[in-house]
py3Dmol code that shows the C-alpha trace and the ligand (Angstrom):
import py3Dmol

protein = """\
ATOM      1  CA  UNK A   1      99.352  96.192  90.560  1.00  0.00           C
ATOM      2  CA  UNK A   2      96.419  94.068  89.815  1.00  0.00           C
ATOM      3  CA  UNK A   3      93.747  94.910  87.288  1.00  0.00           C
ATOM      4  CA  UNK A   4      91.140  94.665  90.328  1.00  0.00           C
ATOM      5  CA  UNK A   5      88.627  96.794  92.172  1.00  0.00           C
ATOM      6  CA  UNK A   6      87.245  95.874  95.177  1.00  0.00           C
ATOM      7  CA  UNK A   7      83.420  96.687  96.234  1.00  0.00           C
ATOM      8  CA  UNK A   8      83.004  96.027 100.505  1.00  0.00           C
ATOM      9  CA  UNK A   9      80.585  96.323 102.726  1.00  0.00           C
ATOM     10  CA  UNK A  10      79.686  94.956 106.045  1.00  0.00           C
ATOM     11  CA  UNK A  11      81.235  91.975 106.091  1.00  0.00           C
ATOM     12  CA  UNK A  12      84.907  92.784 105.787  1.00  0.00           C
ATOM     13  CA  UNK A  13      85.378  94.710 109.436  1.00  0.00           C
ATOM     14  CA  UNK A  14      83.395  91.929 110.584  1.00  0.00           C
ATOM     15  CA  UNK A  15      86.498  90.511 111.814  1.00  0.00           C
ATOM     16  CA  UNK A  16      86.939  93.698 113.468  1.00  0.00           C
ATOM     17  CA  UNK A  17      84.546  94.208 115.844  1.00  0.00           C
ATOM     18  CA  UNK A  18      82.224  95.907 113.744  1.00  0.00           C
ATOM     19  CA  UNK A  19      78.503  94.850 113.969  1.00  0.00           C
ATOM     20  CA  UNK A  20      76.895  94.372 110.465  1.00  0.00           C
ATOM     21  CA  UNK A  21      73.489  96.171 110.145  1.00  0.00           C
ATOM     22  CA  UNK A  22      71.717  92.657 110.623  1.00  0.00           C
ATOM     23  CA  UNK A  23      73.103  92.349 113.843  1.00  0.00           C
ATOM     24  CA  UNK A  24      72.298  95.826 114.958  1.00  0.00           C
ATOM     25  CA  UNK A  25      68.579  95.546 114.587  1.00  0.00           C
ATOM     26  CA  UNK A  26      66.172  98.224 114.263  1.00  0.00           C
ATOM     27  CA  UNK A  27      69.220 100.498 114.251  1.00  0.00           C
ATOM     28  CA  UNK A  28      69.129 100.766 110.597  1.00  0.00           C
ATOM     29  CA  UNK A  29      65.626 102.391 110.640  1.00  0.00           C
ATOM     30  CA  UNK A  30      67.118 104.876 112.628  1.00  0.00           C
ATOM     31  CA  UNK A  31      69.943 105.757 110.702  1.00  0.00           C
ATOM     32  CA  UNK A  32      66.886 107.185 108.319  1.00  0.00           C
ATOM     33  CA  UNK A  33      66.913 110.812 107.106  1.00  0.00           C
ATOM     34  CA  UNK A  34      63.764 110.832 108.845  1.00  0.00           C
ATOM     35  CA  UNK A  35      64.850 109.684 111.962  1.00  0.00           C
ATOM     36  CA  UNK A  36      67.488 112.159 111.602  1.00  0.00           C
ATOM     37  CA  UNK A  37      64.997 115.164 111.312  1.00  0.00           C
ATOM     38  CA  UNK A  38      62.294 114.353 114.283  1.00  0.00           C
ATOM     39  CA  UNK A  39      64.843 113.027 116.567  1.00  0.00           C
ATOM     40  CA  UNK A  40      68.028 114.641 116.195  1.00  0.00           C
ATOM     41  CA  UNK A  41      69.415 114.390 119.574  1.00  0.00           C
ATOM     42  CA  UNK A  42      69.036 110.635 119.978  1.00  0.00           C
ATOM     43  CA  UNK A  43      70.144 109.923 116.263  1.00  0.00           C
ATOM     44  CA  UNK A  44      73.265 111.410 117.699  1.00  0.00           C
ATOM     45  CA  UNK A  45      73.226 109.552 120.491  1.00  0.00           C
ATOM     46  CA  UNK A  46      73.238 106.402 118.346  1.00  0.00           C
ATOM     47  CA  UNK A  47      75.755 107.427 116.232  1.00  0.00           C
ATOM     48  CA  UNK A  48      78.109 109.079 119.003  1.00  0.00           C
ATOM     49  CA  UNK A  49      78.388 105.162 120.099  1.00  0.00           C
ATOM     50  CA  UNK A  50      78.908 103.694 117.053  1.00  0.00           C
ATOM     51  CA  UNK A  51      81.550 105.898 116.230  1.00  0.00           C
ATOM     52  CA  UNK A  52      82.868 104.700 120.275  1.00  0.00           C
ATOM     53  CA  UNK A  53      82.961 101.618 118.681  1.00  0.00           C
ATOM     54  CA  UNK A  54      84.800 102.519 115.232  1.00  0.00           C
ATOM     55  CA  UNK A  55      87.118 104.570 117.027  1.00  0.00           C
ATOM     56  CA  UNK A  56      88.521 101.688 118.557  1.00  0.00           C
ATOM     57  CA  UNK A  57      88.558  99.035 115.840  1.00  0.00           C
ATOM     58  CA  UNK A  58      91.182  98.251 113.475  1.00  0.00           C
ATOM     59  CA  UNK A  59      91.524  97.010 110.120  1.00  0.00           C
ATOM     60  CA  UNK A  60      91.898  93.129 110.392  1.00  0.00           C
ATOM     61  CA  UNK A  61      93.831  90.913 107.025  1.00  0.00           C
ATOM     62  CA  UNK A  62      91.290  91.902 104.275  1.00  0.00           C
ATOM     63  CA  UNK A  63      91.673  95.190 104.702  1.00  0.00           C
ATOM     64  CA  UNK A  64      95.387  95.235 104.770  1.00  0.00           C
ATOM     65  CA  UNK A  65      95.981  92.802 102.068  1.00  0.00           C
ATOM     66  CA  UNK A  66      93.394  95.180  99.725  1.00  0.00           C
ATOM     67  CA  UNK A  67      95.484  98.420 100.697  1.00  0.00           C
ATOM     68  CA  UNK A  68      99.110  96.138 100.278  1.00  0.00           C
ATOM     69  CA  UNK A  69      97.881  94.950  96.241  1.00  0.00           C
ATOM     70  CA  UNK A  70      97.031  98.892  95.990  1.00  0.00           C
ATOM     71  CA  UNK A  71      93.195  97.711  94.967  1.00  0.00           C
ATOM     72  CA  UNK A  72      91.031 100.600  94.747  1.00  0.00           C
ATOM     73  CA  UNK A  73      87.842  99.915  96.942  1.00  0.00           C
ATOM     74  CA  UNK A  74      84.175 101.322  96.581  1.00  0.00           C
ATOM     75  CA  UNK A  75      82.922 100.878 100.086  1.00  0.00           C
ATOM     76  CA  UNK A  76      79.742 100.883 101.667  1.00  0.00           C
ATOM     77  CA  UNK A  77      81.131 101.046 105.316  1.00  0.00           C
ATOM     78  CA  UNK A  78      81.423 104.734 107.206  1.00  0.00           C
ATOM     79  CA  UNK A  79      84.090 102.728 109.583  1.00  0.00           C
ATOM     80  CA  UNK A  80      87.076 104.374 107.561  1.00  0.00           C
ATOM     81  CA  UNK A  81      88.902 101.138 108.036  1.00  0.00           C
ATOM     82  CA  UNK A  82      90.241 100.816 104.383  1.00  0.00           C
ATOM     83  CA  UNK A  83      91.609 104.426 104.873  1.00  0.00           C
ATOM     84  CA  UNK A  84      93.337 103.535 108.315  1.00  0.00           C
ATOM     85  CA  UNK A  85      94.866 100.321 106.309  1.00  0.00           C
ATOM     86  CA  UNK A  86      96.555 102.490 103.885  1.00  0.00           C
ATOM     87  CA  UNK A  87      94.100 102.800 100.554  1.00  0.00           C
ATOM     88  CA  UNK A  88      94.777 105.547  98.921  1.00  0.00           C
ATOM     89  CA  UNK A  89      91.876 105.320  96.230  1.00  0.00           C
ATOM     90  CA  UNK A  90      88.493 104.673  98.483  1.00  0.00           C
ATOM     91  CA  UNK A  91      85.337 105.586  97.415  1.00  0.00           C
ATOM     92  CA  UNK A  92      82.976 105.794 100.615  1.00  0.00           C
ATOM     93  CA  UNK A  93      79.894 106.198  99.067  1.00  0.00           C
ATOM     94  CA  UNK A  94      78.471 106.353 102.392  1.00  0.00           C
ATOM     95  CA  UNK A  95      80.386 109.111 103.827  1.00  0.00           C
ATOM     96  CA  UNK A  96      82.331 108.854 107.004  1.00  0.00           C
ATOM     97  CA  UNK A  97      82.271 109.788 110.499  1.00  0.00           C
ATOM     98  CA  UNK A  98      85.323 111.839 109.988  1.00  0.00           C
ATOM     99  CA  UNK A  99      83.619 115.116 110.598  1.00  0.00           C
ATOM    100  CA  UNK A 100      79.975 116.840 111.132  1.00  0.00           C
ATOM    101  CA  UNK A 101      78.794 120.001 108.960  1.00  0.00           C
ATOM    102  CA  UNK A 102      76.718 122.489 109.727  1.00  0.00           C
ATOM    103  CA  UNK A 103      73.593 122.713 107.282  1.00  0.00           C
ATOM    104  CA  UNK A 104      73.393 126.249 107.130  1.00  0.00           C
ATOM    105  CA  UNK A 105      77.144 128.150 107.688  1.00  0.00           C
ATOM    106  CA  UNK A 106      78.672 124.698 105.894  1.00  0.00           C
ATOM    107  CA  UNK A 107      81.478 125.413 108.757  1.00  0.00           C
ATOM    108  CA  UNK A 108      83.059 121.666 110.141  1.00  0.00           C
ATOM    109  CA  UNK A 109      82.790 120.560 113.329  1.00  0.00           C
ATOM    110  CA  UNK A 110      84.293 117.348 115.194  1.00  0.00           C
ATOM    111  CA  UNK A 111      82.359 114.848 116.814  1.00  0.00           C
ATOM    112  CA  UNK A 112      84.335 116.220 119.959  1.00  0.00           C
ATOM    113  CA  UNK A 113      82.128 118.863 119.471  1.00  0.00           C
ATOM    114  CA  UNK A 114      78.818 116.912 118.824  1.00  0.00           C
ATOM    115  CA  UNK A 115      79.297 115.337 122.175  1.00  0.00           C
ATOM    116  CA  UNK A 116      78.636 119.007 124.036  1.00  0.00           C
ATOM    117  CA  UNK A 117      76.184 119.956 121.508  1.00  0.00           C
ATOM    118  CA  UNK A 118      74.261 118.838 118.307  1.00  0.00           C
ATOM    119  CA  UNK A 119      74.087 122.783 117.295  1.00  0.00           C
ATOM    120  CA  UNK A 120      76.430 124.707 115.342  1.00  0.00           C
ATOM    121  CA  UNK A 121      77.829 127.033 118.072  1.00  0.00           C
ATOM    122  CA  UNK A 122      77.836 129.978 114.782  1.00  0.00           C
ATOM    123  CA  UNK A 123      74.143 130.040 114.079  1.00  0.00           C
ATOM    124  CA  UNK A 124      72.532 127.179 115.864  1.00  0.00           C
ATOM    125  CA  UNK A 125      71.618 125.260 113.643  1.00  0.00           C
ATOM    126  CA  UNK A 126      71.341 121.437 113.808  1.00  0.00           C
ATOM    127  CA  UNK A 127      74.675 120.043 113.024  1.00  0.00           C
ATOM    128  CA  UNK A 128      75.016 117.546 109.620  1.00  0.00           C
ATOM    129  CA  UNK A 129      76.676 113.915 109.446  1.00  0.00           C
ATOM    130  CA  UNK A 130      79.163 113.334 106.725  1.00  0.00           C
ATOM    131  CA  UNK A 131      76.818 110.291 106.384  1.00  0.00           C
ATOM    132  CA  UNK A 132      74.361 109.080 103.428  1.00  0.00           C
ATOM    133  CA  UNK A 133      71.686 107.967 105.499  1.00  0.00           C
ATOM    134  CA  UNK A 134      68.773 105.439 104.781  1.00  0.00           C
ATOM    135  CA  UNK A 135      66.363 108.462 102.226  1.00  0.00           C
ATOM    136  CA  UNK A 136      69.424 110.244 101.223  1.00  0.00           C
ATOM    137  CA  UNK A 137      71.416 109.785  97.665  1.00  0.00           C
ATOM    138  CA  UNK A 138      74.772 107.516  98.021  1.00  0.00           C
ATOM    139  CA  UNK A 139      77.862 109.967  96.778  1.00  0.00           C
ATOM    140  CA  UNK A 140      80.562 109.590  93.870  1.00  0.00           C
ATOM    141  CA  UNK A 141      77.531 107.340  92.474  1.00  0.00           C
ATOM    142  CA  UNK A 142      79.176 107.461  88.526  1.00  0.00           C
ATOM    143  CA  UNK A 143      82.453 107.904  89.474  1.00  0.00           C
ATOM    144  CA  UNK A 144      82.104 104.272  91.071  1.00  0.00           C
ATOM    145  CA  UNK A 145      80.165 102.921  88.507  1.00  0.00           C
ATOM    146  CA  UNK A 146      82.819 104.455  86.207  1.00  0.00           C
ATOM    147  CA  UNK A 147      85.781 102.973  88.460  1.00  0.00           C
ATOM    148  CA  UNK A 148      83.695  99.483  88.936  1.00  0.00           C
ATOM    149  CA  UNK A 149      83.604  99.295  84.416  1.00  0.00           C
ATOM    150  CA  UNK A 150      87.378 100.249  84.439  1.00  0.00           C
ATOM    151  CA  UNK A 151      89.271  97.314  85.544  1.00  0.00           C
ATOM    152  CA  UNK A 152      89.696  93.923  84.054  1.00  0.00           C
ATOM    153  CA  UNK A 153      87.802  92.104  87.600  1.00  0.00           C
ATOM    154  CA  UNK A 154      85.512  92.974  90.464  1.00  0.00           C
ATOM    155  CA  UNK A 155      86.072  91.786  93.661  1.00  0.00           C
ATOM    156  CA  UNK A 156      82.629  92.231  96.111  1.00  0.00           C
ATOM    157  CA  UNK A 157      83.042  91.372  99.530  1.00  0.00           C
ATOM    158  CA  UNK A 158      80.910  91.015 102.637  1.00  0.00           C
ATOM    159  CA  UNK A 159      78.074  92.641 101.282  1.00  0.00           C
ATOM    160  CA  UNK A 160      74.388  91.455 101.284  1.00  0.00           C
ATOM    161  CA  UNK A 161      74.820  91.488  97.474  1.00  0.00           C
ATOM    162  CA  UNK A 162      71.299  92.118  97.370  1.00  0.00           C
ATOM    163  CA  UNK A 163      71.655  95.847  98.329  1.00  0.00           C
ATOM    164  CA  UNK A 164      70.748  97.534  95.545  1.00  0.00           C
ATOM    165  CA  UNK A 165      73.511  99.777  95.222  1.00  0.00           C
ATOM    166  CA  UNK A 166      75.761  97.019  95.020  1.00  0.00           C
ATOM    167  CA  UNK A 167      73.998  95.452  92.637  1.00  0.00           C
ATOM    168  CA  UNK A 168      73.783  98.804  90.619  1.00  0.00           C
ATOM    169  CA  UNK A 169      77.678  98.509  90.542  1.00  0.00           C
ATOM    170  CA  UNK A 170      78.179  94.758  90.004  1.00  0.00           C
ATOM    171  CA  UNK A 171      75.427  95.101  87.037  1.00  0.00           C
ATOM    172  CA  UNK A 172      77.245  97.580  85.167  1.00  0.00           C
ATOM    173  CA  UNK A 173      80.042  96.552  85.442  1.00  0.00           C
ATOM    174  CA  UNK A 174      78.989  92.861  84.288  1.00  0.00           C
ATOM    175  CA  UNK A 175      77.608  94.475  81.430  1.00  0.00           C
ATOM    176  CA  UNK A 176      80.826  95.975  80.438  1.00  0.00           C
ATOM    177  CA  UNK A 177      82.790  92.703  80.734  1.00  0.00           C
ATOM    178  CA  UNK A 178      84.239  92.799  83.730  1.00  0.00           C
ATOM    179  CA  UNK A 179      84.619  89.357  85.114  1.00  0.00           C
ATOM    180  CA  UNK A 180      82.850  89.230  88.698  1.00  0.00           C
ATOM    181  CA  UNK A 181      84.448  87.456  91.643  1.00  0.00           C
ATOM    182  CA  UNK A 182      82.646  87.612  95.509  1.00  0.00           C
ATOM    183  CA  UNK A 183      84.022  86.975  99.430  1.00  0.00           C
ATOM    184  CA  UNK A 184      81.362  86.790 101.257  1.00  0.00           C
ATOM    185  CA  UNK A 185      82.662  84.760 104.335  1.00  0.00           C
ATOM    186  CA  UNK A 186      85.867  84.738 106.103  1.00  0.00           C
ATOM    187  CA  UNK A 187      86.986  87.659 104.291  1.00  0.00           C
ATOM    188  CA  UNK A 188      89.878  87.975 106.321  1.00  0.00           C
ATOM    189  CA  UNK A 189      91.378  84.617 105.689  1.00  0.00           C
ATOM    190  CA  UNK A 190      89.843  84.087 101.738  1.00  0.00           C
ATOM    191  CA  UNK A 191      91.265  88.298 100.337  1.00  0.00           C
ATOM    192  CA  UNK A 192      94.918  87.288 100.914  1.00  0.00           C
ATOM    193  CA  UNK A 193      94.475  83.723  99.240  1.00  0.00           C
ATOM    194  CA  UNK A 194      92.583  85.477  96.607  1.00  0.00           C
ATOM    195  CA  UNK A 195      95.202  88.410  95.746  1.00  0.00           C
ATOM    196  CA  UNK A 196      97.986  86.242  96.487  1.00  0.00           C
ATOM    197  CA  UNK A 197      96.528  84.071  93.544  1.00  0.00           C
ATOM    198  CA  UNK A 198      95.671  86.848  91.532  1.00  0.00           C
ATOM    199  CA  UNK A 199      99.623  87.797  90.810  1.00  0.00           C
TER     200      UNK A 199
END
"""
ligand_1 = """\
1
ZN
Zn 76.362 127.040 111.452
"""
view = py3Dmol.view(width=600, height=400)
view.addModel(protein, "pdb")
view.setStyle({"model": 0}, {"cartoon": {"style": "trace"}})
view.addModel(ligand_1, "xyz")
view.setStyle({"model": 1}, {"stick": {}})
view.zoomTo()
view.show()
């Protein structure tokens, strides 16, 4: 095992048919808390066809070759792609589209659900996202700053490094020694070479 954590966003399930939130638009403004609250039924709309989309992708070389080298990832994707790989430690500090909650009951619903209605079907009320949207707070926030200051090197790939949460990470752990390394293009060609080289 490699003394290695991985931070990922975007631009690792690039290569697998996942759009990155440049090249979705004004999507990302709707992906807003806001958004979420004023227009609940088209927010789920939008999301009901992104999930389409994840539903059908799979994890491409970078992915793989992270789970294979057993690196622990902090990700900033909801595509669940590093958990369909084979990861066993992944941090989606973004949530995932694994399941909806409702707000009030806190009973789980599926999306299979979502798609006949947006309302808990126990008390009717509006039906949660497992996702952090744009106004809420990211999750497991120490734990991955904690995780990121643990190993020996941090590997960030495909993200716009100038998101501030991964910059939050990559800062701290910089601070605590932790020699930085980033992918940010080809991700699914330049991971392999990288952990291959690593051990
Ligand atoms: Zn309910």
């Amino acid at each position: 095992m490699v003394d290695l954590v991985a931070i990922t966003g975007a631009g690792i399930s690039k290569a697998s048919g996942i759009p990155t939130f440049e090249e979705m638009g004004d999507l990302r403004e709707k992906l807003s808390r806001d958004y979420f609250r004023n227009n609940p039924e088209k927010f789920y709309e939008i999301l009901l066809s992104m999930k389409k989309n994840i539903d059908r992708a799979v994890p491409n070389a970078a992915h793989m070759a992270l789970a294979e080298y057993r690196v622990p990832v902090i990700t900033m994707n909801i595509d669940g792609l590093h958990t369909k790989a084979g990861s066993q430690k992944v941090l989606e500090v973004h949530g995932n589209l694994d399941y909806v909650e409702c707000f009030r009951c806190k009973t789980k619903h599926s999306y299979h659900e979502v798609e006949k209605s947006i309302y808990c079907d126990k008390c009717k009320s509006v039906l949660e996202p497992n996702v952090v949207l744009y106004g809420d707070n990211i999750r497991h926030f120490y734990e991955a700053i904690e995780l990121a200051a643990s190993h020996k090197q941090v590997l960030v790939v495909g993200t716009s490094f100038f998101t501030s949460t991964v910059n939050i990470f990559v800062d701290s752990a910089r601070k605590a020694g932790v020699k930085i390394h980033v992918i940010n293009k080809d991700s699914e060609n330049e991971i392999p070479r990288f952990l291959r080289e690593l051990v």
